[in-house]
N, CA and C atoms as a LAMMPS dump frame, in Angstrom:
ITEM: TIMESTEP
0
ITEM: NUMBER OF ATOMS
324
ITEM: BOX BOUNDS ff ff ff
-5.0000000000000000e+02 5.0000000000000000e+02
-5.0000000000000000e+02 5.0000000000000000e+02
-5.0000000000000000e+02 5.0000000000000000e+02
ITEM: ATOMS id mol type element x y z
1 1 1 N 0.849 -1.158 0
2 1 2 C 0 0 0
3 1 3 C 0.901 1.229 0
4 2 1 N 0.693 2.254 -1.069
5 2 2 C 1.468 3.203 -1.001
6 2 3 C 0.324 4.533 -0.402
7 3 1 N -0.615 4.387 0.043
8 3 2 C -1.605 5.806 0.302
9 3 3 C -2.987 4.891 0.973
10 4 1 N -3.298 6.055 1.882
11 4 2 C -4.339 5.456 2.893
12 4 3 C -5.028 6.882 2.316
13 5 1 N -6.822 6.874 2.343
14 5 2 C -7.326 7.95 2.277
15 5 3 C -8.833 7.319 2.696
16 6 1 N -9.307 7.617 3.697
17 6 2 C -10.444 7.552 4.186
18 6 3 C -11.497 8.469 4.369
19 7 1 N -12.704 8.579 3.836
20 7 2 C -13.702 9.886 3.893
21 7 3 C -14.752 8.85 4.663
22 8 1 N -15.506 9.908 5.72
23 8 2 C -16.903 10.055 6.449
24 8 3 C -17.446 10.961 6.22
25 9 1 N -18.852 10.832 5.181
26 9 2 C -19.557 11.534 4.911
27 9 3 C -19.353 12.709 4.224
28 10 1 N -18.232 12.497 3.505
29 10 2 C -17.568 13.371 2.342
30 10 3 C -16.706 14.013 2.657
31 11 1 N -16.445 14.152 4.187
32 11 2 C -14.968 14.845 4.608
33 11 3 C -13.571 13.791 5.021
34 12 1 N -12.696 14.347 4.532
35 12 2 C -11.95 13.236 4.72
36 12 3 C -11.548 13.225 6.074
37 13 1 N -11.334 11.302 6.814
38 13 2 C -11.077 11.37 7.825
39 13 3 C -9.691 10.933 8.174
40 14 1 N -9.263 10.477 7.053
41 14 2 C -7.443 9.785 7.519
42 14 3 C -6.986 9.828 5.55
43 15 1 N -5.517 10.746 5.494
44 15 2 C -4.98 11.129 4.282
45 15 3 C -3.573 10.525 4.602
46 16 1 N -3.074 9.613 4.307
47 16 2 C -1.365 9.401 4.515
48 16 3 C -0.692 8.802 3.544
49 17 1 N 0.243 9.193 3.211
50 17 2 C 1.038 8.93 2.464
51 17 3 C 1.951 7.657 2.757
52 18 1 N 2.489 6.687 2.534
53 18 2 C 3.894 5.604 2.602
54 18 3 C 4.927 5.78 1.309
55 19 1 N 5.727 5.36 2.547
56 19 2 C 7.152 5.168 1.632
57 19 3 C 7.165 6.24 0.268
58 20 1 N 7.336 7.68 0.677
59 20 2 C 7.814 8.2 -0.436
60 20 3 C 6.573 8.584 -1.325
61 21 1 N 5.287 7.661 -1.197
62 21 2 C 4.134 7.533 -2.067
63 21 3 C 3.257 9.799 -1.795
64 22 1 N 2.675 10.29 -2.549
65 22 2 C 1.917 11.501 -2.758
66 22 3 C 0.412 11.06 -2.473
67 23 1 N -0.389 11.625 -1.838
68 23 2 C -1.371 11.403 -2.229
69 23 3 C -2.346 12.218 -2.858
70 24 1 N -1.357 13.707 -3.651
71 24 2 C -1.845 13.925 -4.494
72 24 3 C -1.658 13.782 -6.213
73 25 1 N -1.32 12.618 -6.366
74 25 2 C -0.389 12.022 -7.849
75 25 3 C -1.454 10.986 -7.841
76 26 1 N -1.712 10.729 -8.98
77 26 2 C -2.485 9.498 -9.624
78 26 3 C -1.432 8.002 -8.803
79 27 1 N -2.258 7.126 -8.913
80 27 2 C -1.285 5.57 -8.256
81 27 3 C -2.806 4.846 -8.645
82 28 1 N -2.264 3.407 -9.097
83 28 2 C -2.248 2.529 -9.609
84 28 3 C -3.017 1.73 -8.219
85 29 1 N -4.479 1.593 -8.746
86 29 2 C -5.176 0.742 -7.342
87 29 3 C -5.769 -0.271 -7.485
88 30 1 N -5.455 -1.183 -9.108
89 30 2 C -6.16 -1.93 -9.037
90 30 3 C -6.432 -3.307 -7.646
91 31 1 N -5.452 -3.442 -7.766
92 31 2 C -5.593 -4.502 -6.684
93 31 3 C -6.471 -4.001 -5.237
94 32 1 N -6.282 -2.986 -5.011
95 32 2 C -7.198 -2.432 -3.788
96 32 3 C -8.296 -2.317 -3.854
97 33 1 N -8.703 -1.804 -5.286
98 33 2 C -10.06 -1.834 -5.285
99 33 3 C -10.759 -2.803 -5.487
100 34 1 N -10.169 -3.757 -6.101
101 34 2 C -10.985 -5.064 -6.574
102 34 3 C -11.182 -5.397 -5.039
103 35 1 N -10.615 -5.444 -4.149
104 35 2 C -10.59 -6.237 -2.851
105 35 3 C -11.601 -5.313 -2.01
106 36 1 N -11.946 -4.066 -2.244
107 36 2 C -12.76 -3.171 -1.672
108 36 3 C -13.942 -3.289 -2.36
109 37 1 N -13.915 -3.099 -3.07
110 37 2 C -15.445 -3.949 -4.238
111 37 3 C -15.887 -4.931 -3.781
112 38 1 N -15.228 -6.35 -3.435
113 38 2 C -15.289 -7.496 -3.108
114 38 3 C -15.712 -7.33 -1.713
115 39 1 N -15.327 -6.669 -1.149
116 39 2 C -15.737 -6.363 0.684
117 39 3 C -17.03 -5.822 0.823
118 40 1 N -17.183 -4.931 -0.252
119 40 2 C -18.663 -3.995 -0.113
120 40 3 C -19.557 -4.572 -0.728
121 41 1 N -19.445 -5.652 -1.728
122 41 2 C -20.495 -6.266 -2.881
123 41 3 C -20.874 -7.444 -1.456
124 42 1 N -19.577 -7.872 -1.211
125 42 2 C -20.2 -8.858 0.032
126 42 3 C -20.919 -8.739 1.409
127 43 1 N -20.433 -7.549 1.794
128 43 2 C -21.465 -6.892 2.797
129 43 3 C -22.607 -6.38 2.164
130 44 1 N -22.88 -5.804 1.017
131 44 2 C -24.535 -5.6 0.407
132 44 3 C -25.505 -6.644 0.749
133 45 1 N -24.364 -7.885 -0.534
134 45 2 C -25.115 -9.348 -0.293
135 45 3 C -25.856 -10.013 1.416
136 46 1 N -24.892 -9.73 2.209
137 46 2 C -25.075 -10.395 3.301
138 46 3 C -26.224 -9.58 4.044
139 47 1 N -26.294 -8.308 3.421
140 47 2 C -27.286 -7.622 4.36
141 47 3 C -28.508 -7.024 3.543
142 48 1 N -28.647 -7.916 2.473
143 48 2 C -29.605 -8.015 1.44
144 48 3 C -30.347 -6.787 0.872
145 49 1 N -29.387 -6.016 0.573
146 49 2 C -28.915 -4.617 -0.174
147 49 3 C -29.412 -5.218 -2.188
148 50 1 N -28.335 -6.191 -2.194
149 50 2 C -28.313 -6.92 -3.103
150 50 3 C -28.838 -8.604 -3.048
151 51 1 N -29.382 -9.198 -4.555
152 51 2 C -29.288 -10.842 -4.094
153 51 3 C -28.477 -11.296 -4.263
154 52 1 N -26.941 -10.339 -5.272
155 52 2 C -25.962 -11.099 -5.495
156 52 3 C -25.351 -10.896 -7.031
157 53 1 N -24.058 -11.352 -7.052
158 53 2 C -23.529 -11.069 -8.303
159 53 3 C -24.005 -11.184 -9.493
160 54 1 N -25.166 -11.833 -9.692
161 54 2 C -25.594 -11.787 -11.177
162 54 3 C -26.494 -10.462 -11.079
163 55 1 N -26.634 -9.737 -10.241
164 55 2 C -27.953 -8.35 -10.431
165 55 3 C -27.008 -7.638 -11.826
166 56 1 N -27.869 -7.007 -12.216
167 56 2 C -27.384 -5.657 -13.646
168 56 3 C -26.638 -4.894 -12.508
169 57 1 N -25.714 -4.032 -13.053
170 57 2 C -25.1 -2.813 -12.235
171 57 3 C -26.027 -1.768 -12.921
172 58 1 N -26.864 -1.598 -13.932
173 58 2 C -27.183 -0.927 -14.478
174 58 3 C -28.337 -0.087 -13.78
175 59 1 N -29.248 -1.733 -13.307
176 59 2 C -30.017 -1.387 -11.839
177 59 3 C -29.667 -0.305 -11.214
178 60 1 N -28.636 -0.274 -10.599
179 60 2 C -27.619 0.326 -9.239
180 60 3 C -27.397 1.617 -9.676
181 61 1 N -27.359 2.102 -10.89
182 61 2 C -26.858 3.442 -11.26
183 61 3 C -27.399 4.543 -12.368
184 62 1 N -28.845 4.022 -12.075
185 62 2 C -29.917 4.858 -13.185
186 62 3 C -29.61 6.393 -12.894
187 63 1 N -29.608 6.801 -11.915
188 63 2 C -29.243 8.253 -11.743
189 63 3 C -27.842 8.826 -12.133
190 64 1 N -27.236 7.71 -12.458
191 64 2 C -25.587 8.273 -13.104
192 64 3 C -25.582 8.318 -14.968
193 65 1 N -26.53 7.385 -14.97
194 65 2 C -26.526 7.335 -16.699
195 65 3 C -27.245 8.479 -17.409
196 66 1 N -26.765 8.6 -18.714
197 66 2 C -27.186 9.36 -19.615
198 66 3 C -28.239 9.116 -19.937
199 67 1 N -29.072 9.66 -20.928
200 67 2 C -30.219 9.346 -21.212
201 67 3 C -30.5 8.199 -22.154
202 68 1 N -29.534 8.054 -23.059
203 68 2 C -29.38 7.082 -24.299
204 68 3 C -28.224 6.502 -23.596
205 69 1 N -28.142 5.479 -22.343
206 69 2 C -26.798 4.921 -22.211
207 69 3 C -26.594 3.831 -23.384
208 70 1 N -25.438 3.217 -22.969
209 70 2 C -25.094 2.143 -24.223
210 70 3 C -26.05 1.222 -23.579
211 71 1 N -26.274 0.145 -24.639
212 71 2 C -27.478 -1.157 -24.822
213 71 3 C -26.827 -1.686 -23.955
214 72 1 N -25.245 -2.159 -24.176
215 72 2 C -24.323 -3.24 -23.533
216 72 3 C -24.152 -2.663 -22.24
217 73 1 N -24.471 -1.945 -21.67
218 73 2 C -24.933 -1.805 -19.945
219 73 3 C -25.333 -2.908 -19.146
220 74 1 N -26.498 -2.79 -20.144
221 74 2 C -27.705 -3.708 -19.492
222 74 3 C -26.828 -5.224 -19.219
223 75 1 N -25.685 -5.885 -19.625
224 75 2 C -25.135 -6.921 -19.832
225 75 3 C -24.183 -7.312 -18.53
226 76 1 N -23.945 -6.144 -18.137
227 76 2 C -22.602 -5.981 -17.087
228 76 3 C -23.348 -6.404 -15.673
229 77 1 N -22.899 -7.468 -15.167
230 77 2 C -23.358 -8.078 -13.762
231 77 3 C -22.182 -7.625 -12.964
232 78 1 N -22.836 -7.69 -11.32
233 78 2 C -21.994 -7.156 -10.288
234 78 3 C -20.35 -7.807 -10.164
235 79 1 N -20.829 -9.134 -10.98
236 79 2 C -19.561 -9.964 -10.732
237 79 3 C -18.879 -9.775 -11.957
238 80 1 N -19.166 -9.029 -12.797
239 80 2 C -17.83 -8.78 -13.87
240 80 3 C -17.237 -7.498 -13.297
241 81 1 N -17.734 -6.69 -12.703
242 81 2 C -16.86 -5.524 -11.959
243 81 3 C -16.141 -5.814 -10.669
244 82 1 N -16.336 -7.074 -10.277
245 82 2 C -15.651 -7.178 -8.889
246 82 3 C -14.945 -8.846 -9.445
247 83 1 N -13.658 -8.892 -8.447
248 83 2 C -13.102 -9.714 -8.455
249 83 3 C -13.639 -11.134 -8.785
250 84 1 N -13.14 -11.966 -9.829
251 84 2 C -13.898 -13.271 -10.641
252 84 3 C -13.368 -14.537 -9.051
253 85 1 N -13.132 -14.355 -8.121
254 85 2 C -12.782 -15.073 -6.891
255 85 3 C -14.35 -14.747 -6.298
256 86 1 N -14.914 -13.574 -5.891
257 86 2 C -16.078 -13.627 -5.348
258 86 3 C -16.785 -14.403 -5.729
259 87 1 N -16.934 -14.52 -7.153
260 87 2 C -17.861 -14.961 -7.914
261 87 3 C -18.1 -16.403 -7.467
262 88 1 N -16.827 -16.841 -7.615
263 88 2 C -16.441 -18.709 -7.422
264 88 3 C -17.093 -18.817 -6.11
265 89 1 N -16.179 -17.784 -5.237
266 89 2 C -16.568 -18.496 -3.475
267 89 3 C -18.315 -18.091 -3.814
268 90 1 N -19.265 -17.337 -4.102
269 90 2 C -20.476 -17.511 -4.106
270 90 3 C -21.024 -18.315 -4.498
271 91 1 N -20.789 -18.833 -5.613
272 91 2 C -21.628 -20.281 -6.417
273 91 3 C -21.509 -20.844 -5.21
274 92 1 N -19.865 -21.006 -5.236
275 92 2 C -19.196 -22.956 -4.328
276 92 3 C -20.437 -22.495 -3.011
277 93 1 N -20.397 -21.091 -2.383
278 93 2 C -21.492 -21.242 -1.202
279 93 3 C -22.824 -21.702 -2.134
280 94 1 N -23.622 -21.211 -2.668
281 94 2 C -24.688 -21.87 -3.28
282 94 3 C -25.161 -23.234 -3.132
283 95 1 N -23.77 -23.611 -3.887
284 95 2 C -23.631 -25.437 -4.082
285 95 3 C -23.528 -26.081 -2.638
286 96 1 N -22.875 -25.345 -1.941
287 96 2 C -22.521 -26.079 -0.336
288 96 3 C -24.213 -26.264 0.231
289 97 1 N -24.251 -24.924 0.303
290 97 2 C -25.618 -24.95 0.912
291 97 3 C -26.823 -25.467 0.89
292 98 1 N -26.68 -26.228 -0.801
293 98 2 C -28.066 -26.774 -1.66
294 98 3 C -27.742 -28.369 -0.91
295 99 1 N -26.638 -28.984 -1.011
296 99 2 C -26.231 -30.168 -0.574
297 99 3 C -26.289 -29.994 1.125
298 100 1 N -26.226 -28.774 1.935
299 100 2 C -26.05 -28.968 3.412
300 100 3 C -26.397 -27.855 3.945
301 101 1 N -27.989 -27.859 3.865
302 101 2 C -28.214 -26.362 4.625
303 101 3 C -28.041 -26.256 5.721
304 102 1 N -28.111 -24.977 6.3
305 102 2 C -27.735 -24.472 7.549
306 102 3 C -28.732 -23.204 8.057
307 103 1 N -29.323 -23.441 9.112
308 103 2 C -30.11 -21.861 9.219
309 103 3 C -28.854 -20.584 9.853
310 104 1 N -29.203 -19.428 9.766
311 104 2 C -28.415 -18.627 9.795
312 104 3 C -27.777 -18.851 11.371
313 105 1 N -29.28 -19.181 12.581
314 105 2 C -28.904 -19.235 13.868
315 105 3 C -28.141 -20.068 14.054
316 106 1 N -28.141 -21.152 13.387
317 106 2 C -26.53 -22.294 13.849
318 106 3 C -25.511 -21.948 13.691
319 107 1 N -24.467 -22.019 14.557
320 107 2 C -23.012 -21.929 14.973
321 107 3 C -22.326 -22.856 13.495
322 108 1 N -21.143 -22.545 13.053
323 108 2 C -20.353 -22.748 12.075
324 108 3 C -19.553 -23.257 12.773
């Protein structure tokens, strides 16, 4: 991690820089974000925000689109924008669960 930047409620609450890193220069986040995507798509899911990676994102962002967005919108699921690992561990839960349910109140 070369830059920490945390906002609450649009003000920022923690700005730091590492090793030499700016945090006012462009830097390279893929890897962070996929894993922050993956954290927030999974807390939606779990708190049934969302049902899950196959929803449209298109759903999610009618107030950001243009009026004529592109057709191929409509195509883009939650799980092609977030890490293709979520995706897997969700099915494999699916599949676990269809073969060995569990109610939520039982201990793991």
């Amino acid at each position: 991690m070369r830059t920490l930047q945390v906002g609450v409620n649009g003000e920022k609450f923690v700005e730091q820089a590492l090793n030499g890193a700016s945090t006012t220069k462009a830097t390279n986040v893929k890897s962070a974000s996929k894993t922050l995507i993956a954290a927030v798509t999974g807390a939606a899911s779990e708190r049934g925000v969302i049902a899950g990676v196959d929803e449209r994102i298109v759903d999610y962002l009618k107030a950001a689109l243009s009026d004529k967005p592109d057709a191929r919108l409509g195509k883009i699921i939650l799980g092609n924008i977030n890490s293709p690992t979520l995706m897997i561990a969700e099915k494999a839960a699916e599949m676990i669960h269809l073969d060995h349910p569990i109610s939520r109140d039982q201990p793991v």
